[in-house]
Backbone atoms as SQL, in Angstrom:
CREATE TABLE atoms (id INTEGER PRIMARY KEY, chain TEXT, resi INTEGER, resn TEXT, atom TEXT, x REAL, y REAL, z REAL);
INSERT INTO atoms VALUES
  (1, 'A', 1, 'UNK', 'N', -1.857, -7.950, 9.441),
  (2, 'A', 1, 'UNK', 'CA', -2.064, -6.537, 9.713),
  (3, 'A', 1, 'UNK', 'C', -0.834, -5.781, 9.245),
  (4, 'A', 2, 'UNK', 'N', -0.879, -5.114, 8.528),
  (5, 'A', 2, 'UNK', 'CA', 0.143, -3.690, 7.980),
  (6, 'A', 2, 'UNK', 'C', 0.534, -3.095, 8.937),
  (7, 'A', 3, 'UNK', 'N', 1.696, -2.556, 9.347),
  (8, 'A', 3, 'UNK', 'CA', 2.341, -1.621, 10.320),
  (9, 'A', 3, 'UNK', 'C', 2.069, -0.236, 10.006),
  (10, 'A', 4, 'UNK', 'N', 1.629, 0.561, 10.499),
  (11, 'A', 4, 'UNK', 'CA', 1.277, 1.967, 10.533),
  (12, 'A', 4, 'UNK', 'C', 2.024, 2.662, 11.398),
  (13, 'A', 5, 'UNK', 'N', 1.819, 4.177, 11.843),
  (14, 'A', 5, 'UNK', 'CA', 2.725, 4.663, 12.555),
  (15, 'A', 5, 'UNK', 'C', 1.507, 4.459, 14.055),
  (16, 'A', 6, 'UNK', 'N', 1.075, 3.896, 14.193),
  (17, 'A', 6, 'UNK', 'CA', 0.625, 3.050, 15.572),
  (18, 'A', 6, 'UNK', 'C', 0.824, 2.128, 15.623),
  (19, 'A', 7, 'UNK', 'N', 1.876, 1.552, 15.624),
  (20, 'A', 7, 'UNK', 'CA', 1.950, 0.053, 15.635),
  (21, 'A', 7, 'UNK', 'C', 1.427, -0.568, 17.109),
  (22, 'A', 8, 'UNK', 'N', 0.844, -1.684, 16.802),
  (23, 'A', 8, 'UNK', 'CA', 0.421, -2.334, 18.453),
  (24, 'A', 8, 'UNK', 'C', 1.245, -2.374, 19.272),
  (25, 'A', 9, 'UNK', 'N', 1.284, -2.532, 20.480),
  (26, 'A', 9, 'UNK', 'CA', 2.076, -2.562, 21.326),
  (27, 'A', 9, 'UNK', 'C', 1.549, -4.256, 21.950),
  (28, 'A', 10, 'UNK', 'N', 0.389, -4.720, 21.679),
  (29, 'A', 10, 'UNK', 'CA', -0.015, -6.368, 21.888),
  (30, 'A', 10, 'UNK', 'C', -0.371, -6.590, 20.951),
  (31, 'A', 11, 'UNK', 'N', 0.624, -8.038, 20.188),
  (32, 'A', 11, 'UNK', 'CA', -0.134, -8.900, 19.192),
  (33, 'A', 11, 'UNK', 'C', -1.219, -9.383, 19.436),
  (34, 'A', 12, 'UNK', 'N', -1.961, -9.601, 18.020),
  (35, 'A', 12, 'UNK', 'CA', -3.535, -9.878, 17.976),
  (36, 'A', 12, 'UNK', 'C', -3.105, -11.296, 17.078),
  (37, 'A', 13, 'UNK', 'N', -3.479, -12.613, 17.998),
  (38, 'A', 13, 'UNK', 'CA', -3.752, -13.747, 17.384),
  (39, 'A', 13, 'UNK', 'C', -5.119, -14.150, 17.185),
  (40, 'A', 14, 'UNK', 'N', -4.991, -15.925, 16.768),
  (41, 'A', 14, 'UNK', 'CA', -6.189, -16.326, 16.046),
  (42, 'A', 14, 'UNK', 'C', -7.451, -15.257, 15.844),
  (43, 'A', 15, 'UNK', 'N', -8.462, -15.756, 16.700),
  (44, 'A', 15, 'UNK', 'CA', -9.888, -15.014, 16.543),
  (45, 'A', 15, 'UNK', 'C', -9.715, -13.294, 17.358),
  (46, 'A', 16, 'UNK', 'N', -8.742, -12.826, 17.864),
  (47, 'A', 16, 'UNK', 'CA', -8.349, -11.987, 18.442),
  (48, 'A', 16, 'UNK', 'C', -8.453, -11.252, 17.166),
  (49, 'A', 17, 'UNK', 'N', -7.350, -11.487, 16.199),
  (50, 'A', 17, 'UNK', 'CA', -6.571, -10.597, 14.687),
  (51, 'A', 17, 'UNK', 'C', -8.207, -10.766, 13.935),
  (52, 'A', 18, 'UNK', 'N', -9.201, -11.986, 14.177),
  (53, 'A', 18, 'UNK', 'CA', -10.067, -11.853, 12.483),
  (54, 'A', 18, 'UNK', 'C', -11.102, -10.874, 13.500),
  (55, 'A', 19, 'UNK', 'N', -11.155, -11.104, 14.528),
  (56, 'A', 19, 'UNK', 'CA', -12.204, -9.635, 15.518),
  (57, 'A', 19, 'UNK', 'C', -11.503, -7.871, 14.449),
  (58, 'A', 20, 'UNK', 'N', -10.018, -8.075, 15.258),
  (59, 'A', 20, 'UNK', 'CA', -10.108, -6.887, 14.259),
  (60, 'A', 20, 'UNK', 'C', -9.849, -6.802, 12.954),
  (61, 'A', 21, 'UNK', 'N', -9.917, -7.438, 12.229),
  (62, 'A', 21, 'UNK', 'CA', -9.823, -7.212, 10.523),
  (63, 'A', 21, 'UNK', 'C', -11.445, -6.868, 9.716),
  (64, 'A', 22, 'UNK', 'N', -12.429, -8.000, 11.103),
  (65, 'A', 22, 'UNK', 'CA', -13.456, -7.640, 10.813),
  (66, 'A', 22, 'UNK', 'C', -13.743, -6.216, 10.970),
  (67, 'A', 23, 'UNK', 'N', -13.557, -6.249, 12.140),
  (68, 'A', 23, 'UNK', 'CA', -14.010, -4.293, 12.943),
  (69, 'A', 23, 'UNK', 'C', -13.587, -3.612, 11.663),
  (70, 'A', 24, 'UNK', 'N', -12.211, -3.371, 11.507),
  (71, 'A', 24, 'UNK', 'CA', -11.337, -2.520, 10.737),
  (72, 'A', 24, 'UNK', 'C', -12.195, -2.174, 9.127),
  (73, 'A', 25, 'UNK', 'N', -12.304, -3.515, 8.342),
  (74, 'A', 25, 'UNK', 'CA', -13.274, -3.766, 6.883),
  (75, 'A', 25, 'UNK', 'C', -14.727, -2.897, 7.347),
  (76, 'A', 26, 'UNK', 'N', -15.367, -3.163, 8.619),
  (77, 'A', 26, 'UNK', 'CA', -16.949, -2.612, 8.651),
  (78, 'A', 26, 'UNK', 'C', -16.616, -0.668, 9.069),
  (79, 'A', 27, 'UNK', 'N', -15.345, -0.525, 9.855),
  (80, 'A', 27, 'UNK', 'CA', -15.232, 0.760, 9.771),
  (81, 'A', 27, 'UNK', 'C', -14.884, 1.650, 8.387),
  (82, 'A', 28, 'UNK', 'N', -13.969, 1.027, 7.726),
  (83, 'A', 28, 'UNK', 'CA', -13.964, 1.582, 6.131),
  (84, 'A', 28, 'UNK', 'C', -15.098, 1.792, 5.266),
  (85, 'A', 29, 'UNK', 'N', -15.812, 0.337, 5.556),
  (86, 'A', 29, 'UNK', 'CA', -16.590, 0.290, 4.118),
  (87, 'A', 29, 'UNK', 'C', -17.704, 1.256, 4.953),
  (88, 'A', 30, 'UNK', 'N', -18.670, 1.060, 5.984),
  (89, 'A', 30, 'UNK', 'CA', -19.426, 2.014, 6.252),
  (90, 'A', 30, 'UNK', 'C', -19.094, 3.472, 7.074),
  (91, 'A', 31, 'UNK', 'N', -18.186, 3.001, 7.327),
  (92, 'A', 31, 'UNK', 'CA', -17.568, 4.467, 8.689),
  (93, 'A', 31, 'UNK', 'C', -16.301, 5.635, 7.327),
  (94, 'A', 32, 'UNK', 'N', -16.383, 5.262, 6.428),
  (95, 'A', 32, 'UNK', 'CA', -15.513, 5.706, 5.305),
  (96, 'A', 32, 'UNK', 'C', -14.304, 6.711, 5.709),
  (97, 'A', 33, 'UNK', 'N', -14.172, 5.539, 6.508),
  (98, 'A', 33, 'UNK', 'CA', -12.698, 5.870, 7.271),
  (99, 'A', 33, 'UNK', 'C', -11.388, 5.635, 6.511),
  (100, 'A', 34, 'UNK', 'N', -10.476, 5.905, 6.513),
  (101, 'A', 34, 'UNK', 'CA', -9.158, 5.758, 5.750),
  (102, 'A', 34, 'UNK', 'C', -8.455, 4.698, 6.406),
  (103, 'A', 35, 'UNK', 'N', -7.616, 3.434, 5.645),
  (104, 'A', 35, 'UNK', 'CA', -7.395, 2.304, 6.407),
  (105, 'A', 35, 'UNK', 'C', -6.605, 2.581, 7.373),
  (106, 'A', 36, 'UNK', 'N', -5.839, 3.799, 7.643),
  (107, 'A', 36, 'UNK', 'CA', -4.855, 3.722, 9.313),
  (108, 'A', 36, 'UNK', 'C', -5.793, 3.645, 10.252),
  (109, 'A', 37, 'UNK', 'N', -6.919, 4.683, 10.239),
  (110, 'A', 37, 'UNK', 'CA', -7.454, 5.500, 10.937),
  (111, 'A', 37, 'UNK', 'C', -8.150, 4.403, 11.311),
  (112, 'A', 38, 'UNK', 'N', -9.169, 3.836, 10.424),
  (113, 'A', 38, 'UNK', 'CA', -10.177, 2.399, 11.343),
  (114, 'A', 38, 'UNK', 'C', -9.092, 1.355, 11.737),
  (115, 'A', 39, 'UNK', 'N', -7.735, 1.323, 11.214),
  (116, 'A', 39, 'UNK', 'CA', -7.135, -0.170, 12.205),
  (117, 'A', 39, 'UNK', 'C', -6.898, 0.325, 13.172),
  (118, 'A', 40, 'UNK', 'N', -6.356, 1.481, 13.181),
  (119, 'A', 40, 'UNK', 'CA', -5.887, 2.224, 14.964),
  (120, 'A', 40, 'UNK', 'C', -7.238, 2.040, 15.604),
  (121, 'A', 41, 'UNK', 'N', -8.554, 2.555, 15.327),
  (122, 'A', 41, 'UNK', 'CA', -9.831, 2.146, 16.109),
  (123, 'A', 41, 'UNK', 'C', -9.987, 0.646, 16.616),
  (124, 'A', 42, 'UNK', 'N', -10.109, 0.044, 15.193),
  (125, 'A', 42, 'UNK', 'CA', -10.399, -1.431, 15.424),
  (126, 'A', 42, 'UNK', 'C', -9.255, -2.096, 16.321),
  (127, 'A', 43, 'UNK', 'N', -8.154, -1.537, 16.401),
  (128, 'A', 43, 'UNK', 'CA', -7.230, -2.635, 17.340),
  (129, 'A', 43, 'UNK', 'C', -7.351, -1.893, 18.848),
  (130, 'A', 44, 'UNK', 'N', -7.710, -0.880, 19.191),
  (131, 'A', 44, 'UNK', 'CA', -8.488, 0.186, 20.427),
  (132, 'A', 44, 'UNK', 'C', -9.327, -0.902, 20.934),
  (133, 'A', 45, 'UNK', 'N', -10.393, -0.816, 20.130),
  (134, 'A', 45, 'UNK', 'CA', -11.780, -1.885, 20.385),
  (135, 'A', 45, 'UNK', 'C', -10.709, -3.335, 20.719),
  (136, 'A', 46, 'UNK', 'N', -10.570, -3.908, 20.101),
  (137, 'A', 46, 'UNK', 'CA', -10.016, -5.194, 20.019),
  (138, 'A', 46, 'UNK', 'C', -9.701, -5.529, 21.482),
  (139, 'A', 47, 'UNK', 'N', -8.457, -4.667, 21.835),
  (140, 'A', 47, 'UNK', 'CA', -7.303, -4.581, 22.720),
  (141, 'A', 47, 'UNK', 'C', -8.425, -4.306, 24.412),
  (142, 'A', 48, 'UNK', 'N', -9.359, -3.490, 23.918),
  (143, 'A', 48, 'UNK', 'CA', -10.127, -3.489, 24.947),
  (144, 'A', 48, 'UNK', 'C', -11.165, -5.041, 25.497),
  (145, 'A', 49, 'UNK', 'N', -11.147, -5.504, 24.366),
  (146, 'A', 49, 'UNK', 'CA', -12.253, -6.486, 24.471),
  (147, 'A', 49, 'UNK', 'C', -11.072, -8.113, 25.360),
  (148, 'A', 50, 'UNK', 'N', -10.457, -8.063, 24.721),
  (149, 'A', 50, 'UNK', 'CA', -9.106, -8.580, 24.991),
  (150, 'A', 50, 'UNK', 'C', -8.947, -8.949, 26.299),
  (151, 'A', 51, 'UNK', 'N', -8.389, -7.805, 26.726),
  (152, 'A', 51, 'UNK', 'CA', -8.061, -7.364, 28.400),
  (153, 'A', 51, 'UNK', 'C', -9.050, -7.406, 28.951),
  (154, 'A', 52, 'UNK', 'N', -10.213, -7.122, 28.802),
  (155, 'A', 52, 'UNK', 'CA', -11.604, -7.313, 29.571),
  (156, 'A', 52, 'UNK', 'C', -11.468, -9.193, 29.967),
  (157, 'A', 53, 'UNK', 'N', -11.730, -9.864, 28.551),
  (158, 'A', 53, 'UNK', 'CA', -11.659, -11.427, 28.626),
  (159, 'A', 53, 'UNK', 'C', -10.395, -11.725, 29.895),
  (160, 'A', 54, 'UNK', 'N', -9.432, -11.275, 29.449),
  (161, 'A', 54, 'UNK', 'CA', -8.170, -11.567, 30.119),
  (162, 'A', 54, 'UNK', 'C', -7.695, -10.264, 31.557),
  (163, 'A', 55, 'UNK', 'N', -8.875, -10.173, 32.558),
  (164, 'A', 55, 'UNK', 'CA', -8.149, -8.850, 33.378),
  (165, 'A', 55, 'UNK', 'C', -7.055, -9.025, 33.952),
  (166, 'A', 56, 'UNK', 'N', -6.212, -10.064, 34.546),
  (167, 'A', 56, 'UNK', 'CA', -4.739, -10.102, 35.051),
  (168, 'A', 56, 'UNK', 'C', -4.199, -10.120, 34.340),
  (169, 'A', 57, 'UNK', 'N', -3.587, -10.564, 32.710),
  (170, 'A', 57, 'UNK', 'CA', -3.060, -10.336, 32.476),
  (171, 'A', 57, 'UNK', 'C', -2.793, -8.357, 31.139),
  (172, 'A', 58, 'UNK', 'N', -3.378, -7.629, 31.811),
  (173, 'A', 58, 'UNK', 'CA', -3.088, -6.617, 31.000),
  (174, 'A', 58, 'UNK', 'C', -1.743, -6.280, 30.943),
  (175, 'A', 59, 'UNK', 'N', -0.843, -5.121, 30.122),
  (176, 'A', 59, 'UNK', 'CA', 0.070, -4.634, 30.330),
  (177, 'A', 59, 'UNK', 'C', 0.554, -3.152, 30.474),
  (178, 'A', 60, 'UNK', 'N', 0.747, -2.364, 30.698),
  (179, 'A', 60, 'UNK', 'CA', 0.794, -1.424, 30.818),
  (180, 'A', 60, 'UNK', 'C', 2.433, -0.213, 29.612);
């Protein structure tokens, strides 16, 4: 993942990072989004899906 001026604040490993690379590729190619704009979404989504799997450990 490229650093943008959102950078994550939680790394995205294994199937975590290809969740969002996928998200990120299907928001560009059909959502004809500009690549900051769908990774900031796609790692939103991600980060949510994440913490849901994992509820104690979120961070604030």
């Amino acid at each position: 993942m490229k650093t943008s001026a959102a950078t994550p604040s939680v790394a995205l490993t294994g199937d975590w990072y290809v969740q969002f690379e996928e998200r990120a590729a299907i928001m560009e190619f059909d959502g004809n989004l500009p690549r900051d704009q769908d990774e900031e979404l796609a790692y939103a989504e991600v980060a949510e899906l994440m913490w849901a799997a994992n509820p104690g450990r979120r961070s604030t």
